[in-house]
C-alpha positions as CSV (number, residue, x, y, z in Angstrom):
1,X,0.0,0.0,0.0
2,X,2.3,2.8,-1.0
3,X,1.6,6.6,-0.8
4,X,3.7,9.9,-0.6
5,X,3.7,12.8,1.8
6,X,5.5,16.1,1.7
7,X,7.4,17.1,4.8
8,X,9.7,20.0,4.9
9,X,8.9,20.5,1.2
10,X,10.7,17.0,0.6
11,X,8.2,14.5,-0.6
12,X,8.6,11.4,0.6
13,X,7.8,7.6,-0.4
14,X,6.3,5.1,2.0
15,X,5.1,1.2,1.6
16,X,2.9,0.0,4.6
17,X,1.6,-3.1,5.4
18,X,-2.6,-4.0,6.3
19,X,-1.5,-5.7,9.9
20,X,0.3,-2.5,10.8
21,X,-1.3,0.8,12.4
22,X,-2.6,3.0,10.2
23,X,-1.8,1.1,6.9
24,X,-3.6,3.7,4.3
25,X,-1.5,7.1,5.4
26,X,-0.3,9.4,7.7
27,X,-2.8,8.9,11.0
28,X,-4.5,12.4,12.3
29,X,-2.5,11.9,15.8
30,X,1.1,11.6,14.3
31,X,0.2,14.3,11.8
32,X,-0.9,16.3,15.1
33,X,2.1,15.3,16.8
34,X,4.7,16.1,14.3
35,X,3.4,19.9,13.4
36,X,4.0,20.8,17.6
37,X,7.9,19.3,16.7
38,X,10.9,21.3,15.1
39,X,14.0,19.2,15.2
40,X,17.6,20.8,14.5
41,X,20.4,19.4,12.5
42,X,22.3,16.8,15.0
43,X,19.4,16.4,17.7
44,X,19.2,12.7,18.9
45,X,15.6,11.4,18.5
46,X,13.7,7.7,19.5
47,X,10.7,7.0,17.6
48,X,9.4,4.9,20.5
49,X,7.0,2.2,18.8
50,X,8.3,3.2,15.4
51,X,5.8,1.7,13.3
52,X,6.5,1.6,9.6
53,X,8.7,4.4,10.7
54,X,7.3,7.7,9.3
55,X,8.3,9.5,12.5
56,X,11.9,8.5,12.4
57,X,12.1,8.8,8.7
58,X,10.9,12.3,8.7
59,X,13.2,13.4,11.9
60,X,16.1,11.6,10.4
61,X,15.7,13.8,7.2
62,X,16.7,16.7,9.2
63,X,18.7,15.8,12.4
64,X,20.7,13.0,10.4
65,X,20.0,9.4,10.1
66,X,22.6,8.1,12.3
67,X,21.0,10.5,14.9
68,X,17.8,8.2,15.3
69,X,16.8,5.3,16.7
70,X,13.3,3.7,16.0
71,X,12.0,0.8,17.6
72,X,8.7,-1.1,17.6
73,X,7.8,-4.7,19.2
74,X,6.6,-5.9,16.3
75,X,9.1,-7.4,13.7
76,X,6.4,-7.0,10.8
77,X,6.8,-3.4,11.9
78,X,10.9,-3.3,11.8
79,X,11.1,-4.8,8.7
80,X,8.4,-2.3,6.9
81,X,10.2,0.8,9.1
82,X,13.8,-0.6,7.6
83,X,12.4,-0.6,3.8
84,X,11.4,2.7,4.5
85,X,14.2,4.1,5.5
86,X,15.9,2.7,2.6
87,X,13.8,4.1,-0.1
88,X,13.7,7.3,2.1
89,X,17.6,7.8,1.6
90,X,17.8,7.7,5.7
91,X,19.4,3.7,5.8
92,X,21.8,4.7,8.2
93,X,18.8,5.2,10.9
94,X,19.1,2.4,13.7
95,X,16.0,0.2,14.0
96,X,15.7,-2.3,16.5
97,X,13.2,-4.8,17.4
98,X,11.9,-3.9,21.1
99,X,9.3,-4.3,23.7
100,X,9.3,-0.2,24.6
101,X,13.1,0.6,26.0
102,X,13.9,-3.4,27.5
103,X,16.0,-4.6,24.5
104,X,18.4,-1.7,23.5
105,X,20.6,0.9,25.8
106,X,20.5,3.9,23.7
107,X,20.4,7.1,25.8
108,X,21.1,10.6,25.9
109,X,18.1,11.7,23.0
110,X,17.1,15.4,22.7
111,X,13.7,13.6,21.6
112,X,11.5,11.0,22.2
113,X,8.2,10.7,20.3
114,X,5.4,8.3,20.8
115,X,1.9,7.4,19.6
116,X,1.0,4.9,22.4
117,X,-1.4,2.1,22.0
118,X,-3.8,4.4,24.0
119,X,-7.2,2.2,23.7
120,X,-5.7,-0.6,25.9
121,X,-4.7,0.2,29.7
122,X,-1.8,2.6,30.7
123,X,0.6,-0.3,31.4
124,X,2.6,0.7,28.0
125,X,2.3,4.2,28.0
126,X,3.2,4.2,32.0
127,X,6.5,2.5,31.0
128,X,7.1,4.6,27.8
129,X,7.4,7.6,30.3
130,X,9.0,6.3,33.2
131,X,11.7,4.0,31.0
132,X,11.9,7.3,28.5
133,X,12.3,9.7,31.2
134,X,16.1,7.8,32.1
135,X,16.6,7.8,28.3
136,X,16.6,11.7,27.5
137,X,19.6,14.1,28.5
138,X,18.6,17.1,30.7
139,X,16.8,19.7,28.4
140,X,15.7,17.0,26.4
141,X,11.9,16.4,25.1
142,X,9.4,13.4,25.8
143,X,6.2,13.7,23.2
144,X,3.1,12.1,22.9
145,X,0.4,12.0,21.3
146,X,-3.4,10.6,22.5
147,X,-7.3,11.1,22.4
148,X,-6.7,10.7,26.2
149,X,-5.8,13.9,28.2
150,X,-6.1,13.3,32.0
151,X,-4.3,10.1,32.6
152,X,-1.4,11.4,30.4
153,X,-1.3,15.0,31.8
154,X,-1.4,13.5,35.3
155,X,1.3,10.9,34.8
156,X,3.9,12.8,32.8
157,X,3.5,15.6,35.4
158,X,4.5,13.2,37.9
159,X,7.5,12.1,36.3
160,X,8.8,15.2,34.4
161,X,7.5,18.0,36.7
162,X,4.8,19.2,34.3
163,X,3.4,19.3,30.8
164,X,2.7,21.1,27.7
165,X,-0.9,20.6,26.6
166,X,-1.6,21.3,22.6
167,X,-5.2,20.0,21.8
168,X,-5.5,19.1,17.8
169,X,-8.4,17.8,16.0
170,X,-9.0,16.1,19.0
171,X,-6.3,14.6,20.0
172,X,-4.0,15.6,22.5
173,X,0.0,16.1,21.7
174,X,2.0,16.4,25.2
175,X,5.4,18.0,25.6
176,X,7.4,17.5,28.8
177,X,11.1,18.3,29.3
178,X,13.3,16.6,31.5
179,X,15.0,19.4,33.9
180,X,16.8,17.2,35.7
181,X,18.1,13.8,36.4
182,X,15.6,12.7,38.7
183,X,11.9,12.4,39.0
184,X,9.9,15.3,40.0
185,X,9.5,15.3,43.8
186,X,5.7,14.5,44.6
187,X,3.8,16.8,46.8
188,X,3.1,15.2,50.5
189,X,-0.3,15.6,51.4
190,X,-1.4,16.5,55.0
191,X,-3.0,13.7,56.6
């Protein structure tokens, strides 16, 4: 199922596969998520569940391929995101097969992006956060995109100290920077 897109005024070529998310195009959420993002020659970004790897792809066009990692669990998914990449002139991306951060060590990212399986429970997108948090250098930028606002807003202001909030064609596209090396310290509650 191939189809183009124009990014940056570069057009693009990508093959998908009907098992995959989002096998016809660019999904709404992604689209929301990439127009809150401006990446910078030499930024270091994860495409955290990579898919067929238009987030990566795109990012990798700009900050230089062999500053991105993508990863998804599904091997289907690697295979179709490493094709892309090809036929995208970005080969040099690394793409790994890996169940959210477990299988690969890669740190120090100015950026990690995610469109989370957000109709199941939160156990993915709980680790996505917590995992990613460790994965990003201070100053560096976890975003998300959901139809889901509290759950998000409320966990990733836990972890990161607070969030950016932009609502787009109903979906919401979270931004949180990490401002230090630690979690952010929870409030004690009088008892």
């Amino acid at each position: 199922m191939p189809f183009s897109l124009t990014y940056h005024s570069r057009q693009f070529q990508f093959e998908t596969a009907a098992e995959l998310f989002s096998p016809q195009n660019l999904d709404r959420g992604t689209e929301a998520m990439l127009s809150t993002v401006t990446f910078a020659p030499g930024e270091r970004v994860l495409d955290l569940g990579c898919g067929w790897g238009v987030v990566g792809i795109l990012a990798a066009s700009i900050v230089g391929s062999e500053n991105v990692v993508m990863t998804d669990i599904d091997a289907r998914a690697v295979k179709v995101a490493r094709q892309n990449a090809e036929r995208n002139q970005v080969a040099g991306v690394t793409i790994l097969q890996s169940d959210g951060l477990q299988d690969h060590r890669e740190t120090d990212f100015d950026w990690i992006l995610s469109n989370p399986p957000y109709h199941e429970d939160f156990a993915v997108a709980k680790q996505f956060i917590m995992k990613g948090f460790n994965r990003l250098k201070v100053g560096g930028r976890m975003v998300m995109v959901t139809r889901r606002r509290l759950w998000y807003q409320k966990k990733l202001t836990s972890i990161f100290g607070g969030t950016e909030v932009h609502e787009i064609d109903g979906y919401f596209v979270f931004h949180a920077e990490k401002r230090r090396d630690t979690y952010a310290k929870r409030k004690k509650r009088n008892r």
